[in-house]
N, C-alpha and C positions, 0 to 999 in steps of 0.2 A: 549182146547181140554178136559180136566179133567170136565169140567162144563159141557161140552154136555152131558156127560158117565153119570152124575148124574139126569139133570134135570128133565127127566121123571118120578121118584122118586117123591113117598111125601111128601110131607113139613117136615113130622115128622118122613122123614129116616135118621140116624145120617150120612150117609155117604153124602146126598146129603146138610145137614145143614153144614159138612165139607168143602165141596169142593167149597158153596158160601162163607163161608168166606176167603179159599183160592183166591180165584178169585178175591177177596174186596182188599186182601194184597198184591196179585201179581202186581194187574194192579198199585196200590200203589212203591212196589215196581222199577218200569217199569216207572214212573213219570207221570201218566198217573188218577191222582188225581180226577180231574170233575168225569171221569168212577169209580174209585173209592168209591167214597164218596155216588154214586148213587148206587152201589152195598150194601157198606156197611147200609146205611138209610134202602134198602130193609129188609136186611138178620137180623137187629134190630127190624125192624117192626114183621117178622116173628119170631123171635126167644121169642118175647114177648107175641105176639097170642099161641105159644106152651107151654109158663109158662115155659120156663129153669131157669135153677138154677141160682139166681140171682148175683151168682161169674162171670158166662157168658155174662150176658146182662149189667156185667161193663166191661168186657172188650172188649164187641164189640163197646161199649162207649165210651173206650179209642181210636178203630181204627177211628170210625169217629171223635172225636177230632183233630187226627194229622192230615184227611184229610182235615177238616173244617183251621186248622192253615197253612198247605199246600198251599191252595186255597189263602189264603191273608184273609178270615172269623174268625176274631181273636176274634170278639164277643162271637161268635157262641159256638166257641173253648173253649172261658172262662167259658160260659153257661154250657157245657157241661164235661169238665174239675172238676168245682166245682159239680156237678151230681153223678159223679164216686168218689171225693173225699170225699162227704158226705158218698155215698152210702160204701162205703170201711170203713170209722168207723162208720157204724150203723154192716154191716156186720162181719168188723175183728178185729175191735177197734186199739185204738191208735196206739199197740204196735207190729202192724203186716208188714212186708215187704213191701206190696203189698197198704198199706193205707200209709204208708211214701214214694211209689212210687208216688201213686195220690197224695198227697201233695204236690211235687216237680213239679210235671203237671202241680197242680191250680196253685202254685205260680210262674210257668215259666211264664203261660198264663197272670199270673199279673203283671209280670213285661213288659215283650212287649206288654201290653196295658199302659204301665208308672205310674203303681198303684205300685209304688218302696217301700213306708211303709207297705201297706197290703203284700206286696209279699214278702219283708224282714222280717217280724214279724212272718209270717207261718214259711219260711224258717231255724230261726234261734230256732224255737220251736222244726220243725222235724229234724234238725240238731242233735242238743242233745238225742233227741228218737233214732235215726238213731246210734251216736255213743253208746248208754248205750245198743240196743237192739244189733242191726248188728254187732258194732267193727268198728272199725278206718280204718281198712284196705278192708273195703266190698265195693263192686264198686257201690253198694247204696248210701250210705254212701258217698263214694265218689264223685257222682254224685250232690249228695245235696250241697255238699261244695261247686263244683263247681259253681251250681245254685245260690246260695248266693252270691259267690267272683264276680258273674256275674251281680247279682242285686246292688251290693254295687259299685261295678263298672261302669254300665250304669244309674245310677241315678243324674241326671241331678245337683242336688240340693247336691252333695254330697262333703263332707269336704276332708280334707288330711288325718284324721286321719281315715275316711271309704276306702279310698282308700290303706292304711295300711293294713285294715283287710283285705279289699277283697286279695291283695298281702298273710299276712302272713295262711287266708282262701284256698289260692289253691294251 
């Protein structure tokens, strides 16, 4: 309903640029992912044609990532995962919240493609950023450890003593 009210709007009305991206996360939300992802492809396409600020067009990057990872398109996901994760430290640099979140992205995307040393190596790099920038107790932060304890964990090849860390990790 919210998408009808807008769409006769401009491409370059902020309420109707709003309310496709709503649309992209609802139907997201709703499990309803294929519709998704064909929304969100659109509302990147345009968002890019109108030159937004390019803090925007990573994170409409990041919505089609999880719908591409969603879908079972883990490729894709990685593709575009490592996209926002560059674009995030050319943008915010190393030491910014938002660039040790895409970090944790690329390297989730890495490790459910069984890329466990790339995706441990990021990991245990943004880990340390994450606690000297955020703190120990930030659910970034958090989150990363988790990510780790989870690649150290699911790595095929991995010893007693990685299975240690990921335990004393989370």
């Amino acid at each position: 309903a919210c998408w009808k009210t807008y769409v006769a709007r401009p491409e370059t009305n902020a309420a109707r640029r709003s309310a496709m991206t709503q649309l992209g996360n609802g139907l997201s939300e709703a499990y309803h992912y294929a519709d998704a992802l064909s929304v969100q492809e659109a509302d990147l396409s345009m968002k890019r044609r109108l030159g937004v600020p390019e803090d925007v067009i990573l994170s409409v990057q990041n919505n089609l990532a999880n719908s591409y990872r969603k879908l079972g398109r883990c490729d894709e996901a990685l593709r575009v995962r490592q996209e926002v994760y560059s674009g995030r430290l050319k943008l915010n640099g190393e030491d910014h919240q938002e660039t040790l979140i895409a970090a944790s992205n690329y390297a989730s995307s890495l490790v459910q493609l069984k890329r466990f040393e790339d995706g441990k190596s990021l990991l245990r790099k943004t880990m340390l950023v994450a606690r000297r920038i955020l703190g120990e107790c930030n659910e970034s932060t958090l989150m990363i450890r988790m990510n780790y304890g989870w690649a150290l964990y699911k790595d095929t090849d991995a010893t007693l003593d990685d299975l240690r860390e990921a335990l004393t990790t989370l």
